[in-house]
Structures are given as structure tokens and as C-alpha cells.
N, C-alpha and C positions, 0 to 999 in steps of 0.2 A: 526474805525475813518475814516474820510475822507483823501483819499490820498496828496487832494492840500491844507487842513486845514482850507476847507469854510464851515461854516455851516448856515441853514435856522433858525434861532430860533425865535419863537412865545411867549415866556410866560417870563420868568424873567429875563430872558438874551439880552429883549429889550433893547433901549436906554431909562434912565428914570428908569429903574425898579431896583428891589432887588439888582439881582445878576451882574448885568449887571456893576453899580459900582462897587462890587467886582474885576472883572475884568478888568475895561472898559480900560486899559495903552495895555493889550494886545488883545484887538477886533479891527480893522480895519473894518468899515461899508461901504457896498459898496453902498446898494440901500433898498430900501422896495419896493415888489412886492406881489401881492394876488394871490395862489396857489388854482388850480381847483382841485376839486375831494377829499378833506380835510374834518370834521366837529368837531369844537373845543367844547370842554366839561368845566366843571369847575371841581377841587377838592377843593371849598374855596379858598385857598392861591394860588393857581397854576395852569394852564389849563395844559388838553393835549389832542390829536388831534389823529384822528383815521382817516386812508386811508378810503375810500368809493366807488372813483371814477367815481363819479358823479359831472358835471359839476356844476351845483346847489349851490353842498357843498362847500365851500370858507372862506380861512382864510389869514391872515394878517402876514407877516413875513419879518423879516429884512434878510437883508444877509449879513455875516461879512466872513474875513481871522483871521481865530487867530493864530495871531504873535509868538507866543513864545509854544513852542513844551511841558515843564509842564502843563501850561493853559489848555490849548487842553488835557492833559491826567486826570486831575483835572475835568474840567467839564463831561467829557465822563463818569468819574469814579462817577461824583453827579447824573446825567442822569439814570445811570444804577441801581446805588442803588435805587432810587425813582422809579424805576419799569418803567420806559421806554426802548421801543427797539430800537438801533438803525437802522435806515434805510437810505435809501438816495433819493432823488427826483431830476430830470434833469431840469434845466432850463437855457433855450435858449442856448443849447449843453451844458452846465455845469454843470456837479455833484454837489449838497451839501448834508451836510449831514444832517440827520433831527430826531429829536426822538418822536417816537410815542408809541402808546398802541393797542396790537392788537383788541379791541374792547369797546365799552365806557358801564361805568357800570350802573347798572339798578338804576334807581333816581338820577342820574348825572345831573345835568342844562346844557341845550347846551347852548353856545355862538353862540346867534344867527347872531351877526354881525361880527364872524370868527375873531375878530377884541379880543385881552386880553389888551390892552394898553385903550382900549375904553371903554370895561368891565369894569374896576376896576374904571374908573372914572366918568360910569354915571350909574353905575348898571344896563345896559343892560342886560335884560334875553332875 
């Protein structure tokens, strides 16, 4: 887990989405920023995002602090069982922490506007 308890998340734990009510009493939202070197995949119900590191590649993420120390072991521990790794990305000197997949699977639909909040509501492929 992230040491300061900020994480990057792109897919259900937007603002608006699934899980993110789930939670949303312990997400603190600080910004959305687009992250280079990213390219988001679909699984139907849930994106996830493979490193590339290619400027090109670009995806859409919120950045929260999650408040409450369960929360944080809670989502890490849904993250992990859904077969994401976690990792971390720096942005503008600041660690978050981010979960990915080490590679996107064969006949997966890219999100081609990096963007899952956008996705699901205009069925962007």
C-alpha cells in the first residue's frame, strides 16, 4: 500500500461509480489528472491499465487520500484479489499508488480515450 494513503484510481473507485459510493465517507479527492505512458483495457464491468511508457498511451485518473486505515486495507485486499498488481506512479514529486496488470489480454477492447468514466457512458471503443 501506499505509504501517505493516496491512491490514483481509474475504474470503479471514480467519483460516480460503483465502488466508489461504497466508500466515498473515506476518499478525500484531491484532483484528476491524465497520466502518460498508461493504456486502459476493458473487462466489461471494470477497466485495467497496463504500464507501456509511451507518451501516446494516456489515461484518466482521479487522486484521492483514503482516510481511514480499514478502507485502505479493504480496497487493496478487492484490488488484489481481482488480479491486479499493485504499483505506484510519481506525480509532480508525489507517490500514488496505482493498480495495474502486468500485460492486457488478447481480445481485450482498449479504451481508447484512457478515459472509464467516459467509457461507460458513451460506449467509446
Amino acid at each position: 500500500m501506499n505509504q501517505q494513503s493516496q491512491y490514483a484510481f481509474y475504474g470503479s473507485l471514480r467519483r460516480g461509480m460503483e465502488n466508489y459510493r461504497l466508500y466515498e465517507k473515506d476518499l478525500r479527492y484531491i484532483r484528476t489528472v491524465t497520466l502518460e505512458g498508461f493504456k486502459m483495457f476493458s473487462l466489461t464491468d471494470y477497466p485495467y491499465v497496463v504500464r507501456t511508457g509511451r507518451s501516446q498511451d494516456t489515461i484518466v485518473v482521479e487522486l484521492f487520500r483514503v482516510s481511514n486505515p480499514q478502507t485502505e486495507q479493504i480496497i487493496h485486499e478487492m484490488e488484489l484479489d481481482a488480479d491486479y498488481i499493485f504499483s505506484e506512479v510519481e506525480i509532480e514529486g508525489i507517490k500514488f499508488g496505482i493498480y495495474l496488470f502486468e500485460a492486457p489480454y488478447p481480445g481485450d477492447p482498449e479504451v481508447g480515450s484512457g478515459d472509464w468514466s467516459f467509457f461507460k457512458g458513451s460506449g467509446d471503443f
